[in-house]
C-alpha positions as CSV (number, residue, x, y, z in Angstrom):
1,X,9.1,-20.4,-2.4
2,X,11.0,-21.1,0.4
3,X,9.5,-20.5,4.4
4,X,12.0,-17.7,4.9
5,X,11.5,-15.7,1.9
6,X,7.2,-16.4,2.4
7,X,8.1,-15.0,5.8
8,X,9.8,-11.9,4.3
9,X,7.8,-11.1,1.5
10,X,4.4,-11.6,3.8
11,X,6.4,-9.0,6.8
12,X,7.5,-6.6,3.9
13,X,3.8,-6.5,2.7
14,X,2.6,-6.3,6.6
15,X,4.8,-3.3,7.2
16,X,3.4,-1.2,4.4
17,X,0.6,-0.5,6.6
18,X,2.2,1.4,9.1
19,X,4.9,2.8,6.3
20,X,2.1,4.7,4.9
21,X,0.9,6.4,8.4
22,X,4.6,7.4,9.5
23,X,5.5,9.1,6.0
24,X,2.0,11.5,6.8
25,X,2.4,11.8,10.1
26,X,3.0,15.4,11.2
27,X,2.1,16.8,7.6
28,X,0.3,20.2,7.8
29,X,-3.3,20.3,5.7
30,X,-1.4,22.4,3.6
31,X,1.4,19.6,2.8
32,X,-1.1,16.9,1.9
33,X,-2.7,19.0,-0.6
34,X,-0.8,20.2,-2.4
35,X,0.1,19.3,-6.3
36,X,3.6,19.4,-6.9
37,X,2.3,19.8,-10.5
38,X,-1.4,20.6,-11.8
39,X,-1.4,16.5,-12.8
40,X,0.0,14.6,-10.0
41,X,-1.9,13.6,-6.8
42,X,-1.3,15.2,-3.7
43,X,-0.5,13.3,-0.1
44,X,-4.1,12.8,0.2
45,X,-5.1,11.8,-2.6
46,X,-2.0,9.3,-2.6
47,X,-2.5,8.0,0.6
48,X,-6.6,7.4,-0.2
49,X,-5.9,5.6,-3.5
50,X,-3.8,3.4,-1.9
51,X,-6.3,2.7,0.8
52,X,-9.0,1.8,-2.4
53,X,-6.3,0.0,-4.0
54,X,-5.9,-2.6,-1.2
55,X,-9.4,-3.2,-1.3
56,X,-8.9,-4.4,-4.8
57,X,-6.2,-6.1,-3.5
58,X,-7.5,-8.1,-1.2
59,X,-10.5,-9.3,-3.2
60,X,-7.9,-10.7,-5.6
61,X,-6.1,-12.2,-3.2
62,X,-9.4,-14.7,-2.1
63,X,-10.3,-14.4,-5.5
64,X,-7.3,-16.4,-6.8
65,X,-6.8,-18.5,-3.1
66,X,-10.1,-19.7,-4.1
67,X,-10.9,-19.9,-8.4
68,X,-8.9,-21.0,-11.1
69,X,-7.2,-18.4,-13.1
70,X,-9.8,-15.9,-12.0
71,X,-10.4,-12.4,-14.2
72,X,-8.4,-9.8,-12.1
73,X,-10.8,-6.4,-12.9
74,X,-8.5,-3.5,-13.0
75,X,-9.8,-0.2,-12.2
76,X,-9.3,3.5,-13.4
77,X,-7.4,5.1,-10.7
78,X,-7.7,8.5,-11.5
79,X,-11.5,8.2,-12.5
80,X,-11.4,6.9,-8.6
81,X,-9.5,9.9,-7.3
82,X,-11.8,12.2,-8.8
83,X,-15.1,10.6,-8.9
84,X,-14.8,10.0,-5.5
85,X,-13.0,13.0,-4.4
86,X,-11.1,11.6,-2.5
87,X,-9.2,15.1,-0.6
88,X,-12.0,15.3,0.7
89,X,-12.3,12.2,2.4
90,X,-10.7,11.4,6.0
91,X,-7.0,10.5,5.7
92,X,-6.7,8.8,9.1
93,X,-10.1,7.1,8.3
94,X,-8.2,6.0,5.0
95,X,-4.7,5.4,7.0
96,X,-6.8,2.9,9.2
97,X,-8.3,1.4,6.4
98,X,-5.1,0.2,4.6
99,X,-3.3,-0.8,7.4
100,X,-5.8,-3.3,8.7
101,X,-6.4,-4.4,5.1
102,X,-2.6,-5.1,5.0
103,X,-3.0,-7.1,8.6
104,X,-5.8,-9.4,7.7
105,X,-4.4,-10.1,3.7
106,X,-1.1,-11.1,5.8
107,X,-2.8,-12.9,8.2
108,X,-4.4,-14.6,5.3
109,X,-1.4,-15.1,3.5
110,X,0.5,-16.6,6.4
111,X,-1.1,-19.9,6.6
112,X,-0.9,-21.0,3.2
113,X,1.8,-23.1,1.2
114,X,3.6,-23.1,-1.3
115,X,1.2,-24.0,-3.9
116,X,-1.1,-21.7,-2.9
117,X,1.7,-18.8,-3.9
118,X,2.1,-20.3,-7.1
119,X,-1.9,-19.9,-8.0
120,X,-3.1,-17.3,-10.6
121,X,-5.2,-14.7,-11.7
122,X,-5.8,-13.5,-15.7
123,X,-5.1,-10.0,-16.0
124,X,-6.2,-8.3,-19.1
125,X,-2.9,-6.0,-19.6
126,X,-0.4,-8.1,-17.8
127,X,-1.8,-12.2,-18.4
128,X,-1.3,-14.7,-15.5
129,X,0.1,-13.1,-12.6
130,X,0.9,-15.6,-9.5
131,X,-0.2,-14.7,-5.9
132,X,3.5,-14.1,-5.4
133,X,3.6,-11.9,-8.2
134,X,0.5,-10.0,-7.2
135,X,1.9,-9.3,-3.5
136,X,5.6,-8.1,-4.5
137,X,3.7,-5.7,-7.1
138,X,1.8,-4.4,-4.1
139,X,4.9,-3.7,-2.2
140,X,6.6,-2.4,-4.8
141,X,3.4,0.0,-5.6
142,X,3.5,1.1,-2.4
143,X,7.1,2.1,-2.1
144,X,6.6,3.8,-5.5
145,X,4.0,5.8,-3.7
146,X,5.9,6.6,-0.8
147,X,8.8,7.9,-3.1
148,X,6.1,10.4,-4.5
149,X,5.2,11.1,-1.3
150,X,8.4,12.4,-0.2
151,X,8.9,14.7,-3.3
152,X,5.3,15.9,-2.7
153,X,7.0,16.8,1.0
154,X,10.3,18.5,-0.9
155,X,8.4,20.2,-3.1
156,X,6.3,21.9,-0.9
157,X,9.1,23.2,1.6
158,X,11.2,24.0,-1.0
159,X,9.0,26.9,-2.8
């Protein structure tokens, strides 16, 4: 991996912390509930998963900086969403939560090398997954999050 693309892939990562606060800024209580069908997450519910879901993320991020080929645990989402209700948790609590969880993985992830990005973890539905690998995924599960986001938004003005 070469410095500049560390660099980008480490900013890209960074910036999903404040991504996440500026597509629910403004949103009425009424926007970030709602369901744009009975099975899909609202705002809320979105934007708390994905502060729980860095958590996970940055265990296995020291996890792998610091064991070989460690077990990655994956976790039921929704059985998270609803055991732990989370609209009824604080979003801005939630909001903080990621984005400094975003900051310090990053400001972990800035001072390593190369070989460091090429260590792994065992996943049990995906095998050995690189550091790399494991921090693009979590950029590219946020933006797939933000996209639903958005059509939560159009959904709701629209009707």
């Amino acid at each position: 991996m070469t410095q500049s693309s560390k660099e980008q892939l480490v900013a890209a990562y960074k910036a999903g912390g404040e991504a996440l606060a500026k597509a629910v800024l403004g949103l009425s209580e009424a926007e970030l509930l709602h369901h744009r069908l009975p099975e899909k997450w609202s705002v809320k519910q979105i934007a708390v998963h994905l502060a729980d879901a860095e958590l996970a993320v940055s265990f296995r991020v020291r996890n792998i900086l610091s064991e070989k080929d460690p077990a990655i645990q994956p976790f039921e989402q929704d059985n998270w969403t609803d055991s732990l209700n989370y609209e009824a948790l604080d979003l801005a609590a939630a909001l903080e939560r990621f984005r400094l969880l975003r900051t310090a993985n990053s400001e972990l992830l800035e001072r390593i090398g190369d070989a460091e990005w090429e260590r792994t973890g065992a996943h049990p539905e995906n095998g050995l997954i690189t550091l790399e690998q494991l921090i693009a995924g979590q950029i590219n599960h946020l933006q797939g999050h933000l996209d639903q986001i958005q059509a939560s938004i159009e959904d709701y003005r629209s009707r």
